[in-house]
C-alpha positions as CSV (number, residue, x, y, z in Angstrom):
1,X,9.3,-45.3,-1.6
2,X,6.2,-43.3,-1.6
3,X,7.0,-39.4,-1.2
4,X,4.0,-37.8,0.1
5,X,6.3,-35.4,2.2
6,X,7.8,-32.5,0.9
7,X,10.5,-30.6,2.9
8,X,13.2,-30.8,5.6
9,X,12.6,-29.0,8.4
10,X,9.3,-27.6,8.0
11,X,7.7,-31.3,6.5
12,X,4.3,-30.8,5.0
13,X,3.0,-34.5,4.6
14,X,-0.5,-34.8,2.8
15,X,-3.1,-37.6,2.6
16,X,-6.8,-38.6,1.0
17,X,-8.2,-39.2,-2.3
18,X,-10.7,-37.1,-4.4
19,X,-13.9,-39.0,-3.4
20,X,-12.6,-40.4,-0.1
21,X,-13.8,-39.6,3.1
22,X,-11.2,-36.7,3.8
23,X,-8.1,-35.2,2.9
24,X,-5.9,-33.6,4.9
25,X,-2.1,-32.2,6.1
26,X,0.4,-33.3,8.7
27,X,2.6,-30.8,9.1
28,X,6.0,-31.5,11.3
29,X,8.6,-28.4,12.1
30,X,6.4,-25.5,12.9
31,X,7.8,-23.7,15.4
32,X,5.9,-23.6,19.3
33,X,4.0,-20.5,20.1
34,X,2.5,-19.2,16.9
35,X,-0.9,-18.1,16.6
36,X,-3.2,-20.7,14.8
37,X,-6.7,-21.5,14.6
38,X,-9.0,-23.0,12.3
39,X,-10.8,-19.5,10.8
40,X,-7.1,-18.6,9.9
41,X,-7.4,-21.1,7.2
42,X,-10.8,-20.3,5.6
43,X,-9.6,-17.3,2.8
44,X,-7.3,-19.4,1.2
45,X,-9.2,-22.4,1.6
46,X,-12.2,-20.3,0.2
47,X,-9.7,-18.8,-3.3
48,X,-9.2,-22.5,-3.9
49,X,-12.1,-24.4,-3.6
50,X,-14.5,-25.6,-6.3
51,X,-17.8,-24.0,-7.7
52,X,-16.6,-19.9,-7.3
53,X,-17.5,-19.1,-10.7
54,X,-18.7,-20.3,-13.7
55,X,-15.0,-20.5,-15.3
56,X,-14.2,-23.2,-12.6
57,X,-16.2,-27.1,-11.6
58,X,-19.6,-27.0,-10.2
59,X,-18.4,-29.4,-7.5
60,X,-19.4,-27.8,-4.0
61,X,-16.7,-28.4,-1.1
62,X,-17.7,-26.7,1.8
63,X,-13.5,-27.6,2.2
64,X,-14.2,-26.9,6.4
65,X,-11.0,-27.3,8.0
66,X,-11.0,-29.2,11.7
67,X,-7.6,-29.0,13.3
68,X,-6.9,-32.0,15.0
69,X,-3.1,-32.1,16.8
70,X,-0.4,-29.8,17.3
71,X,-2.3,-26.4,18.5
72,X,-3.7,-25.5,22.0
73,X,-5.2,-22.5,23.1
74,X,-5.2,-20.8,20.0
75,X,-1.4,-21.4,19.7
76,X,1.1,-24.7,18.0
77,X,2.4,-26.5,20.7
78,X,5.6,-27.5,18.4
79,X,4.3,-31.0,17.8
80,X,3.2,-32.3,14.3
81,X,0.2,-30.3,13.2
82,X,-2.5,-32.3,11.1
83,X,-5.6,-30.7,9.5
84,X,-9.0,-32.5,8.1
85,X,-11.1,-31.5,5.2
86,X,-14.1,-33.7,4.8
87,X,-15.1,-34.4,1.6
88,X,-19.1,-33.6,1.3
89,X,-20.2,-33.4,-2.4
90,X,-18.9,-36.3,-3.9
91,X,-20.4,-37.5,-7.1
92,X,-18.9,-41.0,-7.6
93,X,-21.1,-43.0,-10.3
94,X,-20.2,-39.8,-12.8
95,X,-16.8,-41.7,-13.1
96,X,-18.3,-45.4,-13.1
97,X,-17.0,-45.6,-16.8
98,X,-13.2,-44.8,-15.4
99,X,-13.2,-48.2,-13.3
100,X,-12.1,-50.0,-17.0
101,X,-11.0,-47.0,-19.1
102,X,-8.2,-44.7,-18.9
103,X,-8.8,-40.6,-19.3
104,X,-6.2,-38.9,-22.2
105,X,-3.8,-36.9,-20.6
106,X,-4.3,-38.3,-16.4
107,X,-2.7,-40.3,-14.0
108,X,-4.8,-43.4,-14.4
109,X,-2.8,-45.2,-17.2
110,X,0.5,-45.0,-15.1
111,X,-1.5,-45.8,-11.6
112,X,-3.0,-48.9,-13.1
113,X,0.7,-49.8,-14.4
114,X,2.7,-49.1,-11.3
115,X,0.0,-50.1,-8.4
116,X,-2.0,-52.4,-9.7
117,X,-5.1,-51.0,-8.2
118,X,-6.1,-47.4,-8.4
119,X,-8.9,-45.2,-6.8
120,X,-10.9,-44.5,-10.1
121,X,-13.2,-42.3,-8.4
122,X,-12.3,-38.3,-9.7
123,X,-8.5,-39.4,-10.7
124,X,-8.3,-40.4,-6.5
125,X,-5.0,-39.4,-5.1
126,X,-3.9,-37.6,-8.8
127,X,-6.9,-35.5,-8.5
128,X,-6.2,-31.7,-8.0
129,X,-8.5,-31.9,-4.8
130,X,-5.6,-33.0,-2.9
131,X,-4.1,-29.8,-3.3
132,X,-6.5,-28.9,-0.2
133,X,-3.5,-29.5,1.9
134,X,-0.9,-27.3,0.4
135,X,-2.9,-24.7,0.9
136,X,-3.2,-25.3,4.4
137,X,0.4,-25.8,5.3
138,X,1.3,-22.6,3.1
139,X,-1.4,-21.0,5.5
140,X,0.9,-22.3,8.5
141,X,4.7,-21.5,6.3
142,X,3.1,-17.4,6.0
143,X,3.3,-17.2,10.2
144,X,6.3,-19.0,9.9
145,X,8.1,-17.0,7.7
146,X,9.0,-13.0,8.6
147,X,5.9,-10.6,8.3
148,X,7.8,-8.8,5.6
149,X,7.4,-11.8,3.1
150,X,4.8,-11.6,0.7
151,X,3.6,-13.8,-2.1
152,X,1.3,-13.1,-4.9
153,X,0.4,-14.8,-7.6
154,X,-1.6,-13.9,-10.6
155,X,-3.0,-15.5,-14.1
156,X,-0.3,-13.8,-16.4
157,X,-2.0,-15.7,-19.8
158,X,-4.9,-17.8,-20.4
159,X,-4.9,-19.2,-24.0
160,X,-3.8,-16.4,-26.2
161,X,-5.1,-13.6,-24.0
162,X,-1.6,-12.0,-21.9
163,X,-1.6,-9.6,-19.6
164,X,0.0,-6.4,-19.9
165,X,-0.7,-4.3,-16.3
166,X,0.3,-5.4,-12.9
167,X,-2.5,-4.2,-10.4
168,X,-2.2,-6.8,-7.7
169,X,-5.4,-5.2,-5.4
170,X,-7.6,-6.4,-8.6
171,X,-6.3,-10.0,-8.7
172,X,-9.5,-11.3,-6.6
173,X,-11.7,-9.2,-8.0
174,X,-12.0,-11.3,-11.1
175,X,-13.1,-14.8,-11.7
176,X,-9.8,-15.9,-13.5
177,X,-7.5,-13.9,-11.1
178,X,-5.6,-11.8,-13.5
179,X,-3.4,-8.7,-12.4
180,X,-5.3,-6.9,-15.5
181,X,-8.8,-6.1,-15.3
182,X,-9.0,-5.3,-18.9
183,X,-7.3,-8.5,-20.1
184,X,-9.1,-10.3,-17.5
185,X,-12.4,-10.1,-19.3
186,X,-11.0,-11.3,-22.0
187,X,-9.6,-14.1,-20.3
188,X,-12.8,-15.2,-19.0
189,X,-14.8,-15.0,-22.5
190,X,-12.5,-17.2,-23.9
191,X,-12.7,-19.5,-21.3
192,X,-16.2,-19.7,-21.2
193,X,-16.1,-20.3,-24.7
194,X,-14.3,-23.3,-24.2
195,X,-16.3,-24.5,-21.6
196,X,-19.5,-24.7,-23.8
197,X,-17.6,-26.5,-26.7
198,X,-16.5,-29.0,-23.8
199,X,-13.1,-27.9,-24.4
200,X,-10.3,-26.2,-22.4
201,X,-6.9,-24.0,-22.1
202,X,-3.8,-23.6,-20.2
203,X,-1.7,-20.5,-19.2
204,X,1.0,-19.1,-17.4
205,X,1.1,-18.1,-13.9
206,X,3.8,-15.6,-12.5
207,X,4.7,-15.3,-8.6
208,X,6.3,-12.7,-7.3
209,X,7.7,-13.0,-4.1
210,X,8.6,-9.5,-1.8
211,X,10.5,-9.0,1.2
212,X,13.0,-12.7,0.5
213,X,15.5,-13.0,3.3
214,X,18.8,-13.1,1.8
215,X,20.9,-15.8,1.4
216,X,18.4,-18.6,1.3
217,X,19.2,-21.7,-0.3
218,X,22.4,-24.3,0.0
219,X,25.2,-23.9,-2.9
220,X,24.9,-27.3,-6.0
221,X,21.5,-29.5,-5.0
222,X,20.3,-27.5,-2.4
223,X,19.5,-23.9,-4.7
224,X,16.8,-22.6,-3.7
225,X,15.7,-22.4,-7.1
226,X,16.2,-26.2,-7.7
227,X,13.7,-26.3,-4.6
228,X,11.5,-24.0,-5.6
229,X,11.2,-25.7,-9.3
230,X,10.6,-29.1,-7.3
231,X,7.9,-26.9,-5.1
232,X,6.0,-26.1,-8.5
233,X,6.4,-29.0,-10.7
234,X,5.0,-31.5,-8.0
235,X,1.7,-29.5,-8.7
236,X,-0.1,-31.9,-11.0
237,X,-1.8,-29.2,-13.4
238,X,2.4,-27.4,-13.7
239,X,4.1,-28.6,-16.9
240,X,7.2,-26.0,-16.5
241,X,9.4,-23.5,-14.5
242,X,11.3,-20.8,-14.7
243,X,12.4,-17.9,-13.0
244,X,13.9,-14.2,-13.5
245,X,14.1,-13.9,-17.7
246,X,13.3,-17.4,-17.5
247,X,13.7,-19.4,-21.4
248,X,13.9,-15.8,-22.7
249,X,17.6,-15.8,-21.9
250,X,18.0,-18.8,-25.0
251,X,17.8,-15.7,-27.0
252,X,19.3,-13.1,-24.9
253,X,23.5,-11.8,-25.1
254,X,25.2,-11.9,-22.1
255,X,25.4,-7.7,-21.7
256,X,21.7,-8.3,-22.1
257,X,21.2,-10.4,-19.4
258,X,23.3,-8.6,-16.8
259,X,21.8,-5.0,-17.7
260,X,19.3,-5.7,-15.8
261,X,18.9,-7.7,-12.7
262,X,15.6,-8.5,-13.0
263,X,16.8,-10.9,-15.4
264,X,18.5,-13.0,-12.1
265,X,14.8,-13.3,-10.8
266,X,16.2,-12.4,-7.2
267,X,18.8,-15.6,-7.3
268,X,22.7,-15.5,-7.7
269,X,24.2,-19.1,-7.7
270,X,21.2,-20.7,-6.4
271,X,21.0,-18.5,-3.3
272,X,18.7,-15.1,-2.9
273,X,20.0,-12.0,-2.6
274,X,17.1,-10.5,-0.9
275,X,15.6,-8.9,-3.7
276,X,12.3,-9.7,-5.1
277,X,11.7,-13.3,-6.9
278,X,9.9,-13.4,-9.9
279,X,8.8,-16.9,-10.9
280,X,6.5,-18.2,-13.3
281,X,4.4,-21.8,-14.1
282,X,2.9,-22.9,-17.6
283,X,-0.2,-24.7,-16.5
284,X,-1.4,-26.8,-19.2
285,X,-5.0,-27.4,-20.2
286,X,-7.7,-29.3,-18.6
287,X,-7.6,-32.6,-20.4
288,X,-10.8,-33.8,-18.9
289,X,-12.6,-32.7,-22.7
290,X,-14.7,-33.7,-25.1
291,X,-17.3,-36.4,-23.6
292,X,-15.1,-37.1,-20.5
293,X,-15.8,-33.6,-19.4
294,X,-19.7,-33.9,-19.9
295,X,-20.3,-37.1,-17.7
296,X,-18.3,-35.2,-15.4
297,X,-17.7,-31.8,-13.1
298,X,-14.1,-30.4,-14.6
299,X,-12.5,-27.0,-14.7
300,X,-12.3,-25.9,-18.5
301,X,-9.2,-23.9,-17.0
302,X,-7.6,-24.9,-13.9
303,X,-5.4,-21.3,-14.1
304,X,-7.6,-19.6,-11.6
305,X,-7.8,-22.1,-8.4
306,X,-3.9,-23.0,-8.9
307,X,-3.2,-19.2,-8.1
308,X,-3.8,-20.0,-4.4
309,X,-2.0,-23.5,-4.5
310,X,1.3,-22.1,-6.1
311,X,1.0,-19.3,-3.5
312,X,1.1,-22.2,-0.7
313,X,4.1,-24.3,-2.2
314,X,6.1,-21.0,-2.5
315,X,5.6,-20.1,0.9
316,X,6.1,-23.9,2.4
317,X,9.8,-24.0,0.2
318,X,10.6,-20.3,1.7
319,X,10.1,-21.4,5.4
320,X,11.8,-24.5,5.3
321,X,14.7,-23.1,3.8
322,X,13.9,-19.8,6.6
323,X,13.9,-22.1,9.0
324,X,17.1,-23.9,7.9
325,X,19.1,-20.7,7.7
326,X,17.9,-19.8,11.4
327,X,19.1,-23.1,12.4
328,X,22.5,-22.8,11.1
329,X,22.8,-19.1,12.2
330,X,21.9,-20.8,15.8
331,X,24.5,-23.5,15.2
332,X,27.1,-20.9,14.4
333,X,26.5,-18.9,17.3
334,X,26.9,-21.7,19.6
335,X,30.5,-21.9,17.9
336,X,31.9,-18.6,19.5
């Protein structure tokens, strides 16, 4: 069964290809009466989209969102929200060559196998583009959720290059969108470096989330960190999870780990205790390299624009679970 719908309550369902005519978001459980309109959308839309610096593709995407159901009057009526982005700068015939070869490292090998008949056109429905619409929806979980919740990502490593400072007011303020200004530059040198030998990195990616309601998440399948590791890992460019002391804790001794509760990453049995989460994503390097990447337009380090998607999947997993925890607080009123 396909599963192009993530969630329960708050069900984010996305649609288009690369190189189709649009992509978009349906997006069924958002509460009536919440604020909404279509320039709400444009600064995350704008921290994801292509062609913002020179460390990320030259593809232009005006990514102009037209909201098409589910809001009048500057407000969402309660019904299922969907949301267009037209695709505008499309250059096809760069990936001619793809229609009969497969690209090291992408989805077109297993398409082929399973479908039978793939969109070659910029990896179609595998490409990154489609990530257009998490970023939307997470737009939509942020009113959602209570004001007090914040999420911020940053680019904690690019190649070999870690940061060591946490300045979150300077995360925008450089091309690959590390907390570290210092490290940042050296972040986007190597990068660049890569770029002009046609070849690229990975990285890590922390999140920190502030203000988590307590108590979120269901006890055995329904952790919220089991949700939250399926939020990431459906990204396509995310090749592992982990929160709190994450794979440290294979080396640490139990007084270790529960000196310091930092370590728990703001979970206890799957279900948060209302203290800050701290998560973190490797993000594996761009394999669209050597002469792949110069017929084409491809990111030589895909770190920076997945900031803002990560962001969004965070924020969709906390207000389903949000609004789940409302609904059985409602249920167990009616009880009394």
């Amino acid at each position: 069964m396909p599963s192009n719908t993530f969630g329960e309550l708050f069900a984010v369902t996305t649609f288009g290809e690369s190189h189709g005519v649009a992509l978009g978001v349906v997006i069924d459980g958002c509460p009536a009466g919440i604020p909404l309109g279509e320039d709400d959308l444009l600064a995350e839309l704008a921290r994801r989209r292509p062609g913002q610096s020179a460390v990320t593709t030259a593809r232009a995407e005006a990514d102009a969102p037209e909201i098409v159901s589910g809001v009048f009057e500057g407000r969402t009526t309660g019904m299922p929200i969907t949301v267009l982005v037209r695709n505008q700068n499309q250059r096809s015939k760069d990936y001619e060559a793809l229609r009969s070869h497969f690209r090291p490292g992408h989805a077109d090998e297993t398409y082929a196998g399973k479908y039978g008949h793939r969109d070659h056109r910029g990896g179609g429905r595998s490409s990154g583009r489609e990530t257009v619409a998490r970023v939307i929806a997470g737009v939509v979980a942020a009113k959602v959720l209570p004001p007090e919740v914040t999420v911020t990502a940053h680019a904690l490593q690019i190649g070999p290059h870690r940061a060591v400072r946490y300045e979150p007011e300077t995360i925008d303020q450089n091309p690959v969108r590390c907390a570290d200004p210092e490290v940042a530059k050296a972040m986007e040198a190597y990068v660049l470096e890569l770029k002009s030998a046609f070849d690229s990195t990975g990285g890590l990616v922390e999140i920190r989330v502030a203000g988590t309601p307590p108590h979120l998440g269901e006890p055995v399948f329904g952790k919220l960190k089991a949700r939250l590791a399926s939020a990431v890992m459906s990204i396509g460019a995310v090749t592992g999870f982990s929160y709190g002391a994450g794979f440290e804790t294979a080396t640490m001794r139990g007084l270790e780990y529960v000196a310091d509760r930092r370590h728990f990453g703001g979970m206890l049995g799957g279900v948060s205790t209302g203290e800050d989460l701290r998560l973190c994503a490797t993000i594996k390097p761009t394999t669209s390299v050597g002469e792949v990447a110069k017929q084409g337009r491809h990111d030589p380090c895909i770190v920076p624009r997945v900031v803002p998607v990560l962001e969004a999947m965070v924020r969709i997993t906390l207000a389903d679970c949000w609004l789940e925890a409302r609904a059985r607080g409602a249920a167990a009123g009616s009880q009394d």
